[in-house]
C-alpha positions as CSV (number, residue, x, y, z in Angstrom):
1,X,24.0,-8.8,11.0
2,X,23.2,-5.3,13.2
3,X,19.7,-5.3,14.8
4,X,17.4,-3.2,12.2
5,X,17.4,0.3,13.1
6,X,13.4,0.4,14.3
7,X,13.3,4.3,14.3
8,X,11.2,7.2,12.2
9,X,14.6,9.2,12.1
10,X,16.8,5.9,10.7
11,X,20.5,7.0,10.5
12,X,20.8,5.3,7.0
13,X,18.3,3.9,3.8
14,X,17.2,0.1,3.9
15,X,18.5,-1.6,1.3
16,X,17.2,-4.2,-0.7
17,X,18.0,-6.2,-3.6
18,X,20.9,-3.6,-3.9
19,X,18.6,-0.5,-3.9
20,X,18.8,1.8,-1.1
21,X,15.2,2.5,0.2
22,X,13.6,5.5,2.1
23,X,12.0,4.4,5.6
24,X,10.5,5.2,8.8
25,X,9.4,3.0,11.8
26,X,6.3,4.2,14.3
27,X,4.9,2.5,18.0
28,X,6.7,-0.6,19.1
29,X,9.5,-3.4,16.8
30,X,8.3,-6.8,15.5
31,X,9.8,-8.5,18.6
32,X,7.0,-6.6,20.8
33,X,4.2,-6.4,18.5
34,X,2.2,-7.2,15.5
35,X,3.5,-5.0,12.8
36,X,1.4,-3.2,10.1
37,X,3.3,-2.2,6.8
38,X,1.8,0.8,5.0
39,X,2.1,0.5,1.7
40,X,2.0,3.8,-0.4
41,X,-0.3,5.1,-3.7
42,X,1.5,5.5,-7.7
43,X,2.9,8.7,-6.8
44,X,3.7,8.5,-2.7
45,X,6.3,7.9,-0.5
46,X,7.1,8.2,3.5
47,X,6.0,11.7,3.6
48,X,3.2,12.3,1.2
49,X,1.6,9.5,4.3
50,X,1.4,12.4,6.3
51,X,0.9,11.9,10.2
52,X,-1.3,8.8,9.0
53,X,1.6,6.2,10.0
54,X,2.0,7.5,13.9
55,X,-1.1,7.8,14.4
56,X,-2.1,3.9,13.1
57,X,0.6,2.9,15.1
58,X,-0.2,5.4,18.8
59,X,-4.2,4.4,18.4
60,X,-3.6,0.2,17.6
61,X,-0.6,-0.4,19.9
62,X,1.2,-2.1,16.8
63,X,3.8,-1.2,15.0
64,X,3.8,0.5,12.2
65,X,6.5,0.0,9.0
66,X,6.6,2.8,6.0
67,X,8.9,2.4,3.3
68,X,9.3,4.7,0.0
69,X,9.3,2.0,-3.0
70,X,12.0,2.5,-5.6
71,X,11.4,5.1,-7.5
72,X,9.9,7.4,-4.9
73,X,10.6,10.0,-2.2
74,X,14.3,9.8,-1.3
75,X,14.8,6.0,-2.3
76,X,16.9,5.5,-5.4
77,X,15.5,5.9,-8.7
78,X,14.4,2.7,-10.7
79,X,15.0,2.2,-14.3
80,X,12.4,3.2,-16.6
81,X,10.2,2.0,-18.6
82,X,8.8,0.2,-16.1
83,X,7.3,-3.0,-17.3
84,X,3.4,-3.5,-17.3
85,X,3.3,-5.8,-14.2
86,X,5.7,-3.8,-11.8
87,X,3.0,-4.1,-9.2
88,X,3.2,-7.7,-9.8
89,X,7.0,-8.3,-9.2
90,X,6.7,-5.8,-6.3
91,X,4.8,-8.0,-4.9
92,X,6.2,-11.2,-4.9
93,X,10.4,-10.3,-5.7
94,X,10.6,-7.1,-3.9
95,X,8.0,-7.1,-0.7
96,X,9.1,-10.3,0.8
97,X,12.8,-9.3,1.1
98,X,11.6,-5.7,2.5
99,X,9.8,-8.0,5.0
100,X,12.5,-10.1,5.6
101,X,15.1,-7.4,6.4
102,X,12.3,-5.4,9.2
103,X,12.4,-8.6,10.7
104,X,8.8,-9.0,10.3
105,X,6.5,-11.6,12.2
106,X,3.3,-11.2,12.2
107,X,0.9,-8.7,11.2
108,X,-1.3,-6.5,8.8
109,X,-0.7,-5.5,4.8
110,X,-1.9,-1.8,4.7
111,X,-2.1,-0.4,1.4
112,X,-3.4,2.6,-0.5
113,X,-4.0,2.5,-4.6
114,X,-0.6,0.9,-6.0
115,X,0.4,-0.4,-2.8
116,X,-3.0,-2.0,-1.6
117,X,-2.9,-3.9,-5.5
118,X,0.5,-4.4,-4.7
119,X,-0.6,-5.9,-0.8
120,X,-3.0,-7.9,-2.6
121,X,-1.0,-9.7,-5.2
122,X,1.3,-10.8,-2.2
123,X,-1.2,-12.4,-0.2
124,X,-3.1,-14.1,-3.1
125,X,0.3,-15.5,-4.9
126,X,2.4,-16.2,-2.0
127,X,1.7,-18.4,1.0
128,X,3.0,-15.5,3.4
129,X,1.9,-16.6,6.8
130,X,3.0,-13.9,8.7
131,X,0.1,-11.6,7.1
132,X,-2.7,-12.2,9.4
133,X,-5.1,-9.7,7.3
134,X,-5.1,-7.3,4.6
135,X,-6.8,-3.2,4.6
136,X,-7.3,-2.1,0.9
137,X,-7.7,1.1,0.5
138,X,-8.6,2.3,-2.7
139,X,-7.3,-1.2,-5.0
140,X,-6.9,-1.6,-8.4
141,X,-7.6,-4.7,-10.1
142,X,-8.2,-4.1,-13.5
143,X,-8.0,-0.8,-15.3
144,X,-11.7,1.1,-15.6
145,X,-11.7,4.3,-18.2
146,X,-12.4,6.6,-15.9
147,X,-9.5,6.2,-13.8
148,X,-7.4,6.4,-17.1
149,X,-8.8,9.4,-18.0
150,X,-8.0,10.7,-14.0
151,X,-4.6,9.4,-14.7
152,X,-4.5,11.2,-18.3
153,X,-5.2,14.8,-16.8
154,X,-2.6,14.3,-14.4
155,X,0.0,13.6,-17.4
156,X,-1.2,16.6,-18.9
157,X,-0.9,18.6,-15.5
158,X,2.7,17.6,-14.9
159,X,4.1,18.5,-18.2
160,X,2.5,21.8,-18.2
161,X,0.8,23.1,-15.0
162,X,2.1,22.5,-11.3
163,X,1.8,19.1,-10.7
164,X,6.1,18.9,-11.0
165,X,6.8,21.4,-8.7
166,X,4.3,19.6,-5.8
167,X,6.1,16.3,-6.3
168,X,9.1,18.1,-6.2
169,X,8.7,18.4,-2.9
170,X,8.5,14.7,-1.8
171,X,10.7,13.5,-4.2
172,X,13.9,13.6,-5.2
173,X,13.8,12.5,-8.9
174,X,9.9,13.8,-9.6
175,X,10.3,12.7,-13.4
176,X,11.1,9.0,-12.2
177,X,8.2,9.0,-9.9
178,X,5.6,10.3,-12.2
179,X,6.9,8.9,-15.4
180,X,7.4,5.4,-13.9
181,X,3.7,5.9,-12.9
182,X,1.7,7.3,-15.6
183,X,3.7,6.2,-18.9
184,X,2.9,2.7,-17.2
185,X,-0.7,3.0,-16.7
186,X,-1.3,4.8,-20.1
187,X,0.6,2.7,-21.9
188,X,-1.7,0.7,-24.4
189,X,-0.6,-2.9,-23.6
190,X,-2.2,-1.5,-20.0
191,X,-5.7,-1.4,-20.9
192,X,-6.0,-5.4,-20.6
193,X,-4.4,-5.6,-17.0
194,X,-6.1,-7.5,-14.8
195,X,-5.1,-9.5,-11.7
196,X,-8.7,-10.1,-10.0
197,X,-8.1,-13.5,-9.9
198,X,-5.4,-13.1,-6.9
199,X,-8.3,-12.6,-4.9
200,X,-9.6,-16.2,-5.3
201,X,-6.4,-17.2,-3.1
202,X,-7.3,-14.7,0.1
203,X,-7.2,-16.7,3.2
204,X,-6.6,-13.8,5.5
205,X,-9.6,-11.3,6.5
206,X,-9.5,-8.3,4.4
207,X,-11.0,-4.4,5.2
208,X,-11.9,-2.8,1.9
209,X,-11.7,0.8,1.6
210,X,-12.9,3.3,-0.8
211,X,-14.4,6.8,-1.2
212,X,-17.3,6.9,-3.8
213,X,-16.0,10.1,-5.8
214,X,-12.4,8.1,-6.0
215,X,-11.3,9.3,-9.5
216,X,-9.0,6.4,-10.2
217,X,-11.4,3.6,-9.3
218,X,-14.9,2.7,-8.8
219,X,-17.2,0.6,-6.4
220,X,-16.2,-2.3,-8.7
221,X,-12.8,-2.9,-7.8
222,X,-14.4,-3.3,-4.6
223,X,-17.3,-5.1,-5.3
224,X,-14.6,-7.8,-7.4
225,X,-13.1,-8.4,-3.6
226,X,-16.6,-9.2,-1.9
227,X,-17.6,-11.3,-5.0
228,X,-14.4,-13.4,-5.0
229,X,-12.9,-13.5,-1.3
230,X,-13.2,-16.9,0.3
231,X,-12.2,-14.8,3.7
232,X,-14.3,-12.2,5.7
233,X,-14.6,-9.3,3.5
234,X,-15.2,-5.8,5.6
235,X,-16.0,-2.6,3.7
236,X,-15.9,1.2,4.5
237,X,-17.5,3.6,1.4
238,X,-17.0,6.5,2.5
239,X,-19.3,9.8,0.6
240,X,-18.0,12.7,-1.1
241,X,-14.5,11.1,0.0
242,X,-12.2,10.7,-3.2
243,X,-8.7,9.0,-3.9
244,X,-7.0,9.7,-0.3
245,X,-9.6,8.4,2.1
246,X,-6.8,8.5,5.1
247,X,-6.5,12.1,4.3
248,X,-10.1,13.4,3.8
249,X,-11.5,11.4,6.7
250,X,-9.2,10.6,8.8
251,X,-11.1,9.8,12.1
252,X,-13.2,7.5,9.9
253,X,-10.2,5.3,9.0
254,X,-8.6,5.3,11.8
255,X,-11.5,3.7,13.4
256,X,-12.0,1.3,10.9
257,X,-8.1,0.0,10.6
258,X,-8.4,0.1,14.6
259,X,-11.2,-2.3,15.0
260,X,-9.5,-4.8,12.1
261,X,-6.6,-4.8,13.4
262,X,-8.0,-5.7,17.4
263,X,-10.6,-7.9,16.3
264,X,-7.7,-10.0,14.6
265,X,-5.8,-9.8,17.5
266,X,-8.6,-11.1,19.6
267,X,-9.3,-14.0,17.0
268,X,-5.4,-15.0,17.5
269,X,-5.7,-15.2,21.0
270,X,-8.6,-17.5,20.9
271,X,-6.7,-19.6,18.5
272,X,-3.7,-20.1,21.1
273,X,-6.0,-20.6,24.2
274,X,-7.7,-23.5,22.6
275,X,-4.2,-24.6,20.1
């Protein structure tokens, strides 16, 4: 097999499970470093993370793994409907084998929206021990009616305003982004969805991120993780911060996913001074 092509210019799309996914590499490979895998929101990919991945990886030392899930950005398109617990088998069919093909040893879950429920789900159903901690920004673990109403507005905007064009431009099939988003979350058999309970099974320190004006969630999807976690929970609420935290205060983040990620590098060094 050729050696993974650790790079944020890669000369060709990952492919896994026979789709061919969009990806970009930051800061030094798995065989140097602890890795930290970004996982994107309902409607992102590689791009919409902005500069958000190079930095992580320049101000950590790590490296840093973002990949567009199926569906998004320049990664092939994924069959619609989508069924109500995508995030689940993304989680525990798809993410492992995107792990497996980096090469990845060790390191840090790092996901926003979608991809932190999606990061969540894989560390409370599988025993993964190569993820040493999670950062949640902005999770969903059950649906709330104001961020089905925020998700609602957006269905109307994208049939009739703007909102097509903008995803247009990070995306090469903006119908299959947003549609195998929204039509999933508004769907009615969606309103039930809960996987809290993943969160009983946390072994792995966990940084919780949220701005208080998020329209798609509240403080309780937060408040589920502190209530539940057998591990270290860490939180950052950030005011008058909405849904893209890593955006609208960026220096604030990056300080917070900086100090997780050392202090669990310094906690695995004890553990191998005194193994």
């Amino acid at each position: 097999m050729a050696p993974f092509d650790w790079t944020d210019t890669p000369a060709a799309p990952l492919m896994v499970a026979g789709a061919a996914l969009e990806y970009a590499c930051y800061g030094p490979p798995p065989e140097r470093a602890p890795t930290i895998v970004m996982l994107h929101e309902g409607l992102g990919c590689v791009a919409l993370w902005r500069d958000c991945p190079a930095r992580v990886a320049e101000r950590t030392g790590m490296g840093v793994f973002v990949h567009s899930r199926q569906g998004y950005g320049a990664s092939d398109p994924v069959p619609l409907p989508r069924p109500l617990d995508f995030m689940t088998r993304e989680a525990v069919e798809v993410l492992p084998k995107v792990l497996d093909a980096i090469g990845f040893r060790r390191g840090i879950l790092f996901g926003h929206s979608d991809g932190a429920t999606i990061a969540a789900i894989h560390a409370g159903s599988i025993a993964d021990h190569r993820v040493r901690g999670l950062i949640l920004m902005a999770p969903h673990f059950f649906t709330e009616a104001e961020g089905l109403r925020s998700i609602a507005e957006a269905d109307a905007e994208f049939r009739t305003g703007d909102l097509r064009a903008r995803l247009a431009k990070y995306h090469k099939d903006p119908d299959n982004a947003f549609h195998g988003w929204a039509d999933t979350w508004l769907d009615p058999g969606f309103k039930d969805w809960n996987v809290a309970e993943v969160i009983d099974y946390f072994r792995i320190p966990v940084l919780a991120i949220q701005g208080r004006e998020d329209q798609y969630g509240s403080l309780a999807q937060i408040d589920e993780i502190e209530t539940r976690s057998y591990a270290p929970v860490d939180r950052l609420i950030l005011d008058g911060v909405r849904h893209a935290p890593h955006l609208e205060r960026p220096g604030a983040v990056l300080d917070a996913v900086a100090e997780f990620a050392w202090r669990l590098e310094r906690i695995e060094a004890a553990e191998v001074e005194t193994a």
